[in-house]
N, C-alpha and C positions, 0 to 999 in steps of 0.2 A: 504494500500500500504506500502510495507518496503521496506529502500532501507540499502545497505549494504555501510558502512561509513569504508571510509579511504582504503580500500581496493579491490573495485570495479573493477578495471583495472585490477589486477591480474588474480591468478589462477585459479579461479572459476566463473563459470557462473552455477547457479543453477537456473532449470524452473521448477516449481511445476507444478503437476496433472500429466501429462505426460510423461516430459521429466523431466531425468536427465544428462546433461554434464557434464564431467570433462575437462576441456582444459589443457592438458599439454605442454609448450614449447618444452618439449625434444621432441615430436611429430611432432607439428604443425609449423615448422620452414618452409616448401616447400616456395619459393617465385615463383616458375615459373610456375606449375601446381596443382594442385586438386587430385590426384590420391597420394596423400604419404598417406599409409599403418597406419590407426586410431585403436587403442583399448582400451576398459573400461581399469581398475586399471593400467595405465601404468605405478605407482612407481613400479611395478615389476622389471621394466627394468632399475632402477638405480642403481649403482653398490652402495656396501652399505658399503664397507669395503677401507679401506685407502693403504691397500698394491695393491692392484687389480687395482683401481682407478691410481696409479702411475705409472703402466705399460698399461697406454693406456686403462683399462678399460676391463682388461681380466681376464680368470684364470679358463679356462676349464683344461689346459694339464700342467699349472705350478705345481710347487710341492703342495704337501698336507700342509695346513694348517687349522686353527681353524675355518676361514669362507669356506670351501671346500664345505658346504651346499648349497650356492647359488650360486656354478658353477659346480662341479660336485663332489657327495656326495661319489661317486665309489674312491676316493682319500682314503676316510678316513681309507684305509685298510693299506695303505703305510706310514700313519703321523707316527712321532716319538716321540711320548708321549701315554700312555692307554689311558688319559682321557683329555680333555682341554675345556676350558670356551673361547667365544671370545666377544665382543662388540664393537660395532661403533656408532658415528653420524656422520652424513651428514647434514648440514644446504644446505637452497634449497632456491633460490632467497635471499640468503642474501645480498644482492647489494638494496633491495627494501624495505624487512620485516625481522622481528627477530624472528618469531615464527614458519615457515614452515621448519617442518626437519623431516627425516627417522633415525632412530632411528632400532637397529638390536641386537637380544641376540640371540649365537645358543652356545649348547653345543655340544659335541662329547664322545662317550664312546667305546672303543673297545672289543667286546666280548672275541673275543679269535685271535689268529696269522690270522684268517683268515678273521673273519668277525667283523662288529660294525655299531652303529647306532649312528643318530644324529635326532636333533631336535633344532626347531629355531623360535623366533616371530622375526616378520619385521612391524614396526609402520611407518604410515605414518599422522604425521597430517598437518592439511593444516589451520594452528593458528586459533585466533579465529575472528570471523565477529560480528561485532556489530549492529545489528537492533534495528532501529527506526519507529514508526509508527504516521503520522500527524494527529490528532485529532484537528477539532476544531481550525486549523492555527498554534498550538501549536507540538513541535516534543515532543514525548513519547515513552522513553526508554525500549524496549521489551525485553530486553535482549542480553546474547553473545551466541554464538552458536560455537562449533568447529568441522566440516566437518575432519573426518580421518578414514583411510582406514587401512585394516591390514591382515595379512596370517598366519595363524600357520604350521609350515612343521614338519614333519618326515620320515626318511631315515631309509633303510638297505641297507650295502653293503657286497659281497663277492667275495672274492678274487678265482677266476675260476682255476688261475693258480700261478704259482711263479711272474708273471711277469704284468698278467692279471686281471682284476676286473671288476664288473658290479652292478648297484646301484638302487633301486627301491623308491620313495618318492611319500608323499601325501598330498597335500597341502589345508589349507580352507580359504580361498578368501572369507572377509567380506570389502565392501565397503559403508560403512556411512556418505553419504553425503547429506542426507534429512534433512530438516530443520522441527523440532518438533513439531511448530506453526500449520505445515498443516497436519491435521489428516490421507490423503490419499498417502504424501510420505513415504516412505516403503527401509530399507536398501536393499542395494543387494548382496545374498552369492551366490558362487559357489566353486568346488571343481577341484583340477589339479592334474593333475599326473605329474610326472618327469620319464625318462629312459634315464642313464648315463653309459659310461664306459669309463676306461682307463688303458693307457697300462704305464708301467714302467720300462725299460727295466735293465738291470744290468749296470753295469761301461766295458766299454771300452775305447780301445785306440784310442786314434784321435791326429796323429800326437804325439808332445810330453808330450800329457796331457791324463788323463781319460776322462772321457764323460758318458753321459746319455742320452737317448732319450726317450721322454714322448710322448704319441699321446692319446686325449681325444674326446669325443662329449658327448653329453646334449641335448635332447628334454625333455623342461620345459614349464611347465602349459597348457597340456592336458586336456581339461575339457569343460563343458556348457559355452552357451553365458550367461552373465550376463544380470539380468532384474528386472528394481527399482519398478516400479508398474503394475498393468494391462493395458496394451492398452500401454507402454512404450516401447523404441527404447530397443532393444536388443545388447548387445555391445559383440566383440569375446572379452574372457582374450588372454593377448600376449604370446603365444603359441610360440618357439621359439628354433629354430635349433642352436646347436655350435660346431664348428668343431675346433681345433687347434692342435697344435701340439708345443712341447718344447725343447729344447738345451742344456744341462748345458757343461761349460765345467770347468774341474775340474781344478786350476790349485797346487794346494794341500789339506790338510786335511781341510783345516781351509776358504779358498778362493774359487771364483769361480763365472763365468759371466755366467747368463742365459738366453736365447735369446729367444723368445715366438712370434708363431704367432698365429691368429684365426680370423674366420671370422663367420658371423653371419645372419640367416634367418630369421623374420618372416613368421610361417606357418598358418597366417591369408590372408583370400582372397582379391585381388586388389578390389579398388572401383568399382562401375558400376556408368555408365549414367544413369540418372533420366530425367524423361518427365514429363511433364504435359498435361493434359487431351488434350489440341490444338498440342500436339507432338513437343514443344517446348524446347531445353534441358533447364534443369533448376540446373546441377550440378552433383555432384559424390557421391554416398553412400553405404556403407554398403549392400551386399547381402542378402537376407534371406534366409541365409540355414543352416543346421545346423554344429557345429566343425569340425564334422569329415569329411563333405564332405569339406568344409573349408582347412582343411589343406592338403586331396588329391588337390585340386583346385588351391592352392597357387603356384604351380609347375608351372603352364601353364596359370595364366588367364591372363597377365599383357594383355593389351591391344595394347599395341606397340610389342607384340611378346618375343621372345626369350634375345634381346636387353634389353628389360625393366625389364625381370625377375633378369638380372644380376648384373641391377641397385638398385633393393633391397638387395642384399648383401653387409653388410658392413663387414671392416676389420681392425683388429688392429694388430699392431705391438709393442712390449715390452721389457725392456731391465733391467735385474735387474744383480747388483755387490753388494756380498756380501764378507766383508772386517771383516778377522779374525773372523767371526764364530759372530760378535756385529751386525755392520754396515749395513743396504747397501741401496744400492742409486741406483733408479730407474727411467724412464723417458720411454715415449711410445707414440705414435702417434694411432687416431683413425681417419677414414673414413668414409663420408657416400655422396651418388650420391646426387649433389646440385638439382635433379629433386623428389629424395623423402624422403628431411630431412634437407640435407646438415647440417649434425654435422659434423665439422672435428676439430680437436682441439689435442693439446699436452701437457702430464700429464708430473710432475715430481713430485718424491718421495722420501721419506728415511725411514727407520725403523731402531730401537735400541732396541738389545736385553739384557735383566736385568735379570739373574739368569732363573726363568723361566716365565719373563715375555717379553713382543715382545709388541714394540711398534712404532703404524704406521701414518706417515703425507703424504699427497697426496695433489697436487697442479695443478689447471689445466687455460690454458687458450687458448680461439677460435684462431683457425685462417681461419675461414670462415667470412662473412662480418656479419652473423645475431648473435648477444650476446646469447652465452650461457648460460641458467640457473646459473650454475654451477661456471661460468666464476669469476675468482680470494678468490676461497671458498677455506678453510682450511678444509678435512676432514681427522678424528683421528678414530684412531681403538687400540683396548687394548687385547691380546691376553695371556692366561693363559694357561701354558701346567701343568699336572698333570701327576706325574711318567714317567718325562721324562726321556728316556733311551740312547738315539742315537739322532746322527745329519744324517736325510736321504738325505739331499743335499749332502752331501763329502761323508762318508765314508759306507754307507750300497750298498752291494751288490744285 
């Protein structure tokens, strides 16, 4: 028998032979019903960069930047540098533990005026667990063990038109959360697709300023249900629609308030009722069927109808001022129905820019009654632009 020291209550619940779980808070928040919308590797779903995170947790239709990879990679045609490096951490329940954090490297290269690619690891580990095993009345140290999950991505983008882009990426989803003692647990990979595009429109007038209008979507992690051994629980990866849309308003070369909204699907199918052999319900779980019928499904299955499908939409709102071309400061509220999640919470942020380095603090806290993960975490992001030419916020047409 082992049992897991000092850290038990957490994040993880690991059941050998069969089953593997991952419990994620950012998930499993519903207090009033059974039906919020469960998937394997749900660190996908955390925002992993500190500018993004500032603005309420978005950044399909904001401007291009060096993390543009893990919201919509169809940007990187518009950045204004050939080539740039970014990185972040994310510490995760650090209110509890020191060791759990996401961790993100992506770079960016651009081919030519039209098109460019990028590529990215995203780490997730979930620190480490220390097993003990009772012999004899006596505890007997078995070791530490550390459960982490991770994806490698790569993107092409091109630019369809002057104003237009479209982005194709390919992701590989390793989730490591078997424990090496037991010969029959088994990691589990699977593979995603992404299809992105956005639009960028030229500077106009609005009133006595210039202006920009951005409009984006993202369907990320297209792929297999994930599956840890034989005879185990099949989990969807969080497959996931985003729609938004962005604002800048100019108010000169150097200045300028950008105003972002976006809203968000999972295209994983609602729970179903479960019976037992006496036709007793006994709970909600997982369908078995496969992705793709999965994400046609996700449109119509909610159970409550039309009502409940709209309650899995969540939305953010974001709000970024950038002050002389260094600065800016950002803040953003996010959403989500108190029936399948209730994350609501509001981000603030700042970034400073240094020659050609960009750097980002993001700060967030609940204002729903259940403790966010996330809740009072400093996350930092380090952005490197290489051959940079222009500032695409102000001045490029």
């Amino acid at each position: 028998m082992y049992y897991l020291k000092d850290k038990s209550f957490h994040i993880l619940l690991i059941h050998i032979k069969n089953l593997i779980i991952f419990i994620c808070p950012l998930i499993l928040f519903s207090q009033s019903t059974d039906r919020v919308i469960t998937t394997g590797v749900p660190f996908l779903l955390i925002t992993p960069d500190a500018r993004a995170a500032g603005m309420g947790e978005l950044g399909v239709a904001t401007s291009a930047d060096a993390f543009s990879q893990q919201w919509n990679p169809a940007k990187y045609v518009f950045v204004d540098s050939n080539s740039g490096l970014g990185i972040s951490y994310t510490p995760y329940l650090s209110q509890l533990v020191d060791d759990i954090f996401l961790g993100n490297l992506t770079y960016y290269k651009q081919i030519n005026e039209r098109s460019s690619w990028a590529g990215s690891l995203k780490y997730f580990s979930l620190g480490d667990i220390q097993f003990n095993e009772i012999v004899g009345g006596s505890i007997v140290d078995q070791g530490v063990q550390r459960p982490n999950e991770l994806t490698l991505d790569i993107s092409y983008a091109l630019k369809l038109s002057k104003k237009f882009s479209m982005s194709v990426g390919g992701r590989f989803i390793r989730s490591d959360l078997k424990i090496s003692m037991d010969a029959d647990a088994t990691s589990a990979n699977s593979l995603g697709v992404d299809i992105s595009g956005f639009y960028n429109s030229d500077l106009f007038d609005f009133y006595n300023n210039s202006s920009r209008l951005r409009v984006g979507f993202n369907i990320s992690n297209i792929g297999p249900r994930l599956k840890y051994d034989e005879g185990g629980q099949m989990n969807f990866i969080p497959t996931n629609l985003r729609i938004g849309s962005g604002f800048d308003i100019v108010f000169d070369d150097k200045n300028l308030l950008g105003i972002h909204f976006e809203a968000s699907k999972l295209l994983v199918p609602s729970p179903v009722a479960s019976y037992n052999d006496e036709n007793e319900f006994i709970g909600y779980k997982q369908p078995d069927i496969n992705f793709l019928t999965g994400i046609f499904r996700s449109f119509n299955d909610a159970p409550d109808g039309f009502s409940e499908e709209l309650k899995e939409i969540t939305w953010a709102l974001g709000f970024e001022y950038l002050f002389n071309n260094i600065i800016a400061f950002r803040t953003g509220y996010f959403n989500e129905s108190e029936q399948k999640g209730s994350r609501r919470y509001v981000t603030f942020g700042t970034g400073f820019s240094l020659n050609f380095t960009k750097i980002d603090i993001s700060y967030l806290f609940s204002t729903a009654k259940i403790r966010n993960p996330l809740e009072n975490t400093l996350r930092f992001s380090l952005a490197f632009a290489i051959n940079s030419s222009k500032n695409e916020n102000v001045v490029e047409n």
